[in-house]
C-alpha positions in Angstrom: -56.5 43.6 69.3 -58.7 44.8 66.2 -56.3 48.3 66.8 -53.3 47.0 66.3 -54.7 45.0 63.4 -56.1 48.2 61.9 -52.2 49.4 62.4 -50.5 46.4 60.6 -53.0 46.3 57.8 -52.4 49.7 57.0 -48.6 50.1 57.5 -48.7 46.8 55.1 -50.4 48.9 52.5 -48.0 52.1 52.9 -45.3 50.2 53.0 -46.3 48.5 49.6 -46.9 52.3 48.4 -44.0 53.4 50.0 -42.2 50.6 47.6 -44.2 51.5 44.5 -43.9 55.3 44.4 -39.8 55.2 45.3 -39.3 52.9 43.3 -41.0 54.4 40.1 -39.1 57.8 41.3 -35.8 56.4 41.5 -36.4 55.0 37.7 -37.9 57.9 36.4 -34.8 60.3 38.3 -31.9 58.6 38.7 -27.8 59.5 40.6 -27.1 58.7 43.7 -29.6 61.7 45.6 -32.0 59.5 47.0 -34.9 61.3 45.0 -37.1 58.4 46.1 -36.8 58.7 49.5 -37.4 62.9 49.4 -40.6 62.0 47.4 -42.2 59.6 49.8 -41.4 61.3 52.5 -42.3 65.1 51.3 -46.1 63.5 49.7 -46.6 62.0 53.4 -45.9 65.0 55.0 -48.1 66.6 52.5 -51.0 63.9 53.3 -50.9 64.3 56.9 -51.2 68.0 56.4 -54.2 67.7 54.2 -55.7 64.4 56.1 -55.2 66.2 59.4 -57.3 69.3 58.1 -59.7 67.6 56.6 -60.4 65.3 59.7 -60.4 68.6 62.3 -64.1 68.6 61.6 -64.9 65.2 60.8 -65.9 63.1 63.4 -62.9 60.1 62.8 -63.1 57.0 64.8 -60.0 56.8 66.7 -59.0 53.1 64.9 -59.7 54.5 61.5 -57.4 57.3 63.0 -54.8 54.5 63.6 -55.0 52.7 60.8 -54.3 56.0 58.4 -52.0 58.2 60.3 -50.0 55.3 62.6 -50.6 52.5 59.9 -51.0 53.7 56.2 -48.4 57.2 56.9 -46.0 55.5 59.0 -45.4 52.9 56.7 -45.7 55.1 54.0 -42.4 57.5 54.9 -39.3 56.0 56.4 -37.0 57.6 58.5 -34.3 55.1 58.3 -34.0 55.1 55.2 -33.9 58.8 55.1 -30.6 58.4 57.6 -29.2 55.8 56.2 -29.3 57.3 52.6 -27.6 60.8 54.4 -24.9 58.2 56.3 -24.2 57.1 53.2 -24.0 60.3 50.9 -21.5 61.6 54.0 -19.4 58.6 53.7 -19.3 58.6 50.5 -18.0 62.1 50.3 -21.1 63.6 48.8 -21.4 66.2 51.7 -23.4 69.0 49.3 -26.1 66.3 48.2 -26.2 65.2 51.8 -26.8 68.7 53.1 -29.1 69.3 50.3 -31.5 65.9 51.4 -31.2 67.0 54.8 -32.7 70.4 54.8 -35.1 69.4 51.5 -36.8 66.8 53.8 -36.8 68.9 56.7 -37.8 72.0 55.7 -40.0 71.1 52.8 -41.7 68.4 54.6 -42.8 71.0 57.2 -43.7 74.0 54.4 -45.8 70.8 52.9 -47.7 69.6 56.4 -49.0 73.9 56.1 -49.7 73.6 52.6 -52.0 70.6 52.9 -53.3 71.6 56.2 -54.0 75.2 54.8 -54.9 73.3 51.6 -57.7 71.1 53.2 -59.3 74.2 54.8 -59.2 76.0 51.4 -61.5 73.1 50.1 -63.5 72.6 53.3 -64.5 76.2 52.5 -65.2 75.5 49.4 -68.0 72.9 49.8 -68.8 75.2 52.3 -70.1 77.9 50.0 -70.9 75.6 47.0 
């Protein structure tokens, strides 16, 4: 039970992040790309990358595992809304700026998983040697 606690408490909080950040994105850049969505979604594929380094060599418990990757990351990106926004920009006519969100989340939120896995060994290396 205290798992799927862990879970709800932390897809509550990325959720509420999740909410924040695209928000502030959408006021800051606004048209009809969904800029906040990309955002949310490429910094989480970002923070698992970097997360997922850094916990390689430390020793995680598997609900503190939970709680961050299922809980906090999961409610932090949102594939609905991701396809939704894309129904949307296609039924709208907007095929380019569809096409363009589809392979931008794709293909960046991959290159950003490496970059924050590479990124986390970088600085494990680093405290490492310092």
């Amino acid at each position: 039970m205290s798992k799927l606690i862990l879970i709800a408490a932390g897809g509550a909080a990325g959720t509420l992040l999740r909410y924040s950040l695209s928000g502030l994105t959408y006021r800051v850049l606004d048209g009809i790309f969904p800029w906040g969505t990309l955002f949310v979604n490429l910094m989480g594929s970002f923070a698992i990358g970097l997360l997922w380094g850094f916990f390689e060599i430390e020793n995680l418990s598997p609900n503190m595992r939970n709680f961050i990757f299922i809980g906090i990351l999961g409610g932090f990106t949102t594939f609905s809304t991701f396809a939704l926004e894309n129904f949307n920009l296609f039924r709208d006519g907007e095929i380019k700026l569809a096409i363009s969100n589809l392979l931008a989340s794709n293909i960046l939120g991959v290159v950003l998983v490496f970059t924050g896995f590479l990124l986390s060994k970088y600085i494990i290396n680093l405290i490492k040697i310092g």
